[in-house]
MDAnalysis code that builds the backbone (N, CA, C; Angstrom):
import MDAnalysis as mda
import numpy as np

u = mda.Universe.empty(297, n_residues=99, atom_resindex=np.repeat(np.arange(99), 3), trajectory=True)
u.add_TopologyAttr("name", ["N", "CA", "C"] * 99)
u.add_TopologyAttr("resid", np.arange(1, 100))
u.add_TopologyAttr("resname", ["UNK", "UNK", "UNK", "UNK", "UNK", "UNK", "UNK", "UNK", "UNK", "UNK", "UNK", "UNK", "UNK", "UNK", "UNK", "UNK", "UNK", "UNK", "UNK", "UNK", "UNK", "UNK", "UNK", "UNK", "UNK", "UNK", "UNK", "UNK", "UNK", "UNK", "UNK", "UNK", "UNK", "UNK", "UNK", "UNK", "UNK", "UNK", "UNK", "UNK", "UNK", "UNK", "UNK", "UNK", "UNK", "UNK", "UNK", "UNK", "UNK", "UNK", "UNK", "UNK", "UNK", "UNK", "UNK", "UNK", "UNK", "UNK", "UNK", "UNK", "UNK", "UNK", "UNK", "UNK", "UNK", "UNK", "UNK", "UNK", "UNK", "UNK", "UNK", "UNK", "UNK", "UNK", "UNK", "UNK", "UNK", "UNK", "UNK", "UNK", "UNK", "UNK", "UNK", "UNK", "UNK", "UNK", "UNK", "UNK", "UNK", "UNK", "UNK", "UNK", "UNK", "UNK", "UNK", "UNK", "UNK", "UNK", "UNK"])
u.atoms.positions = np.array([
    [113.456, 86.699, 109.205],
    [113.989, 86.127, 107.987],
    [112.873, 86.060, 106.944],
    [112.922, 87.109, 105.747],
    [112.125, 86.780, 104.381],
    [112.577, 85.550, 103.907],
    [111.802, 84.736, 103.481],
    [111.181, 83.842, 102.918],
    [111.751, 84.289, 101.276],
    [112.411, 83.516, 100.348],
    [112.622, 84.573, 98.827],
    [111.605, 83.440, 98.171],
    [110.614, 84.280, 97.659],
    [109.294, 83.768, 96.924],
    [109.830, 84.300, 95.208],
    [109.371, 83.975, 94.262],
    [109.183, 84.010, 92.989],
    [108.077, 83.829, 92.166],
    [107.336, 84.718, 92.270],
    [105.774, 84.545, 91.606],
    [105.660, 84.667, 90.125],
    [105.120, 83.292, 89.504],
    [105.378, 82.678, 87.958],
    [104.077, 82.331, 88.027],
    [103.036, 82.836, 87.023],
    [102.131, 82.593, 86.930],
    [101.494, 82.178, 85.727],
    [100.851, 81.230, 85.540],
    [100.236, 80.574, 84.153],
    [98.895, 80.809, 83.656],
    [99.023, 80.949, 82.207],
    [97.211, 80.939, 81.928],
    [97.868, 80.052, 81.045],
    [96.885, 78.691, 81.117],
    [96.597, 77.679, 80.474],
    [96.254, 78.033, 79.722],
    [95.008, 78.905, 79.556],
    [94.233, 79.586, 77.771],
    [95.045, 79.659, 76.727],
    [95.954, 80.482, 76.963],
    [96.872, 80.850, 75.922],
    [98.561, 80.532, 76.357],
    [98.474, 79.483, 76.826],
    [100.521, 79.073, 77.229],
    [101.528, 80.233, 77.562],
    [100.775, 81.154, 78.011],
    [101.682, 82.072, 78.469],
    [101.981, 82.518, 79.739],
    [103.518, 83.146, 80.169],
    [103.591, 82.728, 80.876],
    [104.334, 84.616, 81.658],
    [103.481, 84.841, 82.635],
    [103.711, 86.195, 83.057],
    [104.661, 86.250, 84.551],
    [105.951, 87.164, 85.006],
    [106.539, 87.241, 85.818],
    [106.009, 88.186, 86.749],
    [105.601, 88.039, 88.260],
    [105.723, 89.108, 88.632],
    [106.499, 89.603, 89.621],
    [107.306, 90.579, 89.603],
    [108.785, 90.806, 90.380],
    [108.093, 90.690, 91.628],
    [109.355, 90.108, 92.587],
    [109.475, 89.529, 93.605],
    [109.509, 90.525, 94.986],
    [108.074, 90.584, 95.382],
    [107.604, 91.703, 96.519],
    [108.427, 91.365, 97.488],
    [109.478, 90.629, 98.059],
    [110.224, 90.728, 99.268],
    [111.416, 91.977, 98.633],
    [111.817, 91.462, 97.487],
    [112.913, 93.354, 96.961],
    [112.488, 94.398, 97.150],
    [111.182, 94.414, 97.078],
    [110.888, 95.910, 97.894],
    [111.318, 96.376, 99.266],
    [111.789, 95.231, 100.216],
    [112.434, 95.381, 101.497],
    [111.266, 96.477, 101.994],
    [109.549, 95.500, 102.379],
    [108.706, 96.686, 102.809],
    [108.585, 95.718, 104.241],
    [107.604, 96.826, 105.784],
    [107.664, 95.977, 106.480],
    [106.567, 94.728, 106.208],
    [107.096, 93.758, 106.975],
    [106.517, 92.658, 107.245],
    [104.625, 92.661, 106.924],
    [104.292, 93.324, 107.443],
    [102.423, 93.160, 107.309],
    [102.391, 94.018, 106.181],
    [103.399, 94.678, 105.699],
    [102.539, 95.108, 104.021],
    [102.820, 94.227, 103.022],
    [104.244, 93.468, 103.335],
    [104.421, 92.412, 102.179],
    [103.929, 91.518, 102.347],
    [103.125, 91.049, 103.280],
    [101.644, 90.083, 103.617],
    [100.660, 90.479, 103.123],
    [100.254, 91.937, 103.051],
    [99.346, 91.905, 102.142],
    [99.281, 92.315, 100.954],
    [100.155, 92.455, 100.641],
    [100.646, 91.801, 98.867],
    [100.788, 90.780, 98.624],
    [101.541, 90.005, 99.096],
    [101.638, 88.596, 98.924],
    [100.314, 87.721, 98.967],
    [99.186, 87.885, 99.709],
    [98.112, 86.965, 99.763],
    [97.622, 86.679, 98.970],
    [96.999, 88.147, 98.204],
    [96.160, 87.898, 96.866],
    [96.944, 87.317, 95.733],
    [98.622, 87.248, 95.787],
    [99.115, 87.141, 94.821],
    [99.429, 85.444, 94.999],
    [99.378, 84.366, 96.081],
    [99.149, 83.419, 96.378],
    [98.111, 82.658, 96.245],
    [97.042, 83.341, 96.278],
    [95.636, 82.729, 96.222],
    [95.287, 82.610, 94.455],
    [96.023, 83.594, 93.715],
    [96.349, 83.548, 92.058],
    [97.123, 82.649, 92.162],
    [98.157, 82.289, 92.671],
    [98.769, 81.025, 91.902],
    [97.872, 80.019, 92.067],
    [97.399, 79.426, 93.572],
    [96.476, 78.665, 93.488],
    [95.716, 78.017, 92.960],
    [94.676, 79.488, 92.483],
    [93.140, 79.031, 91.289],
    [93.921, 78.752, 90.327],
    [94.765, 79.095, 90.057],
    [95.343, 79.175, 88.498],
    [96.265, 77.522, 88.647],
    [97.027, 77.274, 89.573],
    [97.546, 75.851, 89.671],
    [96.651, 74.970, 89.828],
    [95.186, 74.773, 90.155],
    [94.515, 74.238, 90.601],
    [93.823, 73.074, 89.697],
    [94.239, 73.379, 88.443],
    [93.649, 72.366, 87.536],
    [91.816, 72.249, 87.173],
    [91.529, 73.192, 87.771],
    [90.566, 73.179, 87.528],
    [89.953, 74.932, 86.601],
    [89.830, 74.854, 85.821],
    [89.797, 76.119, 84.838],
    [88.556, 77.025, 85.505],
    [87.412, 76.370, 86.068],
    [86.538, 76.933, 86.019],
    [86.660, 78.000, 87.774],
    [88.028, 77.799, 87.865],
    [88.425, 78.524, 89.226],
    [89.564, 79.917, 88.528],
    [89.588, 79.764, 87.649],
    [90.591, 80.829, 86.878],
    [90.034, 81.887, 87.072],
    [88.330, 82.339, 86.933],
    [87.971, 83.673, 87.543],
    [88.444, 84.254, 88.609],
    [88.196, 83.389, 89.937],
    [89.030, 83.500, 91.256],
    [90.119, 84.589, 91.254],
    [90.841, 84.211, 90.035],
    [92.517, 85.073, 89.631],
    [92.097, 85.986, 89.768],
    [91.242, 87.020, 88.964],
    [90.918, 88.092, 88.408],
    [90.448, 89.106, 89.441],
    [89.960, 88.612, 90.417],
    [89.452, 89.071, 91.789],
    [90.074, 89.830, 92.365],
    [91.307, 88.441, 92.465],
    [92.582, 88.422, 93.675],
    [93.443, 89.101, 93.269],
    [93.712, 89.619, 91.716],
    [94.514, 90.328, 91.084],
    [93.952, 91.916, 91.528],
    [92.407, 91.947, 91.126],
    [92.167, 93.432, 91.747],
    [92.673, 93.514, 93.311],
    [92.023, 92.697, 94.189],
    [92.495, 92.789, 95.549],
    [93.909, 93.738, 95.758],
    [95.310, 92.895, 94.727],
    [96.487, 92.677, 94.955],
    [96.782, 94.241, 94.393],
    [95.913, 95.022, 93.124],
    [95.827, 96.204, 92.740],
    [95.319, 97.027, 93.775],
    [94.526, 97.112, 94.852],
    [93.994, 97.715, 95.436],
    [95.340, 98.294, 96.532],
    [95.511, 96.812, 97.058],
    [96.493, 97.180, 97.980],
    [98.040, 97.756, 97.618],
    [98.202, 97.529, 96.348],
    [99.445, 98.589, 95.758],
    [98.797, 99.787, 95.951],
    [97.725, 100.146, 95.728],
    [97.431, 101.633, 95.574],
    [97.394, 102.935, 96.984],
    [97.237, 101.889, 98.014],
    [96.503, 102.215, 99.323],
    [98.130, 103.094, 99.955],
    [98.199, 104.044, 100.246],
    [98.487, 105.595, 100.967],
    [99.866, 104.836, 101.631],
    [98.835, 103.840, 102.508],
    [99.467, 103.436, 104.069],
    [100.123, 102.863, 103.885],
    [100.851, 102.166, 102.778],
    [101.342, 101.279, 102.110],
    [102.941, 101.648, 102.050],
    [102.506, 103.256, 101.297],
    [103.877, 104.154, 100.847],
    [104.875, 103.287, 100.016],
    [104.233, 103.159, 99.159],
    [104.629, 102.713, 97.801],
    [105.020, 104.126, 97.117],
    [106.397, 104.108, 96.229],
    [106.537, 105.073, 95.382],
    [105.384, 104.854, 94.189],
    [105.056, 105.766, 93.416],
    [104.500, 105.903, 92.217],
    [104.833, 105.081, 90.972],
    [105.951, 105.028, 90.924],
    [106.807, 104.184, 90.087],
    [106.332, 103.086, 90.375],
    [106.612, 102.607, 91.636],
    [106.749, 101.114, 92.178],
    [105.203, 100.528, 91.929],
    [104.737, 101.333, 92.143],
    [102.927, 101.768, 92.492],
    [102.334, 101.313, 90.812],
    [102.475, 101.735, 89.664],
    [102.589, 101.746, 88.529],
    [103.260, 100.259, 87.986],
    [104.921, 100.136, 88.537],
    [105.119, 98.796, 87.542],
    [104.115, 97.561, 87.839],
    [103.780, 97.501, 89.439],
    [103.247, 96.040, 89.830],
    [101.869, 96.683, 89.302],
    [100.965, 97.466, 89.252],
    [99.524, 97.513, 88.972],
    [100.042, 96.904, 87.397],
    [100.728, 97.207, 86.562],
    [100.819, 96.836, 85.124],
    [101.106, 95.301, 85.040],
    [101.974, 95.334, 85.674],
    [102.020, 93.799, 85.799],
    [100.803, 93.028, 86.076],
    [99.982, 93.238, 87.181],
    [98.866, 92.263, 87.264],
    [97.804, 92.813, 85.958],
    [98.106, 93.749, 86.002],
    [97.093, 94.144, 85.040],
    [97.020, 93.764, 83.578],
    [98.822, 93.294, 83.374],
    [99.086, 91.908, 82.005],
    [98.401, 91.069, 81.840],
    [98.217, 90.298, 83.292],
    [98.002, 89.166, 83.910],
    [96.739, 88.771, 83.651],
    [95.983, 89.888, 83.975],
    [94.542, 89.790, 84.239],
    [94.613, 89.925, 82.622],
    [94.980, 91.027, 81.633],
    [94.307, 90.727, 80.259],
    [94.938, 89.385, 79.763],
    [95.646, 88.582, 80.004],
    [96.166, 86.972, 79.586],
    [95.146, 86.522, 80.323],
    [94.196, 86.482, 81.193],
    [93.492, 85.875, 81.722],
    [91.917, 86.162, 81.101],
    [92.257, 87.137, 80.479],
    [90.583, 87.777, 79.935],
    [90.004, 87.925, 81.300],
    [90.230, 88.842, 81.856],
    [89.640, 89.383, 82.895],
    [89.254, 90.784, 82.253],
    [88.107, 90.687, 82.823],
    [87.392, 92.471, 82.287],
    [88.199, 93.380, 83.313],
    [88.920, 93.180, 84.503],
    [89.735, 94.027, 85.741],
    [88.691, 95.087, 85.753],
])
């Protein structure tokens, strides 16, 4: 049984507020949508955490979360491969992340 997660993520900096579609719709197995999901958990985190000076943290975990979209073994379509890298990659420029 998936778990239905909804990842809503905040930058305090600028009140905005970025979606990123919901990695269980990909219907991938189990240990790849774990490791998508981690880095993208550990961003809500720093970023819920109230403490600003942990907001870098994001930027990390966002590459991490880019890395592992990209990776072969994954078998991600191109498309699919493309919308979520853009998406974090919103994320990270609302965050002023150099990515």
């Amino acid at each position: 049984m998936t778990m239905q997660r909804s990842y809503l993520l905040f930058s305090n900096a600028i009140h905005e507020k970025t979606t990123l579609d919901n990695v269980e719709d990909l219907n991938l197995p189990p240990k790849v949508e774990s490791k998508l999901t981690g880095p993208i958990d550990k961003t809500i985190t720093f970023l819920n955490d109230n403490n600003p000076n942990n907001d870098n943290g994001s930027c990390g975990q966002l590459n991490a979360f880019k890395v592992e979209v990209a990776k072969p073994k994954n078998r991600l379509d191109q498309a699919t491969q493309d919308e979520l890298i853009a998406i974090a990659e919103a994320i990270q420029n609302n965050l002023g992340c150099s990515n």
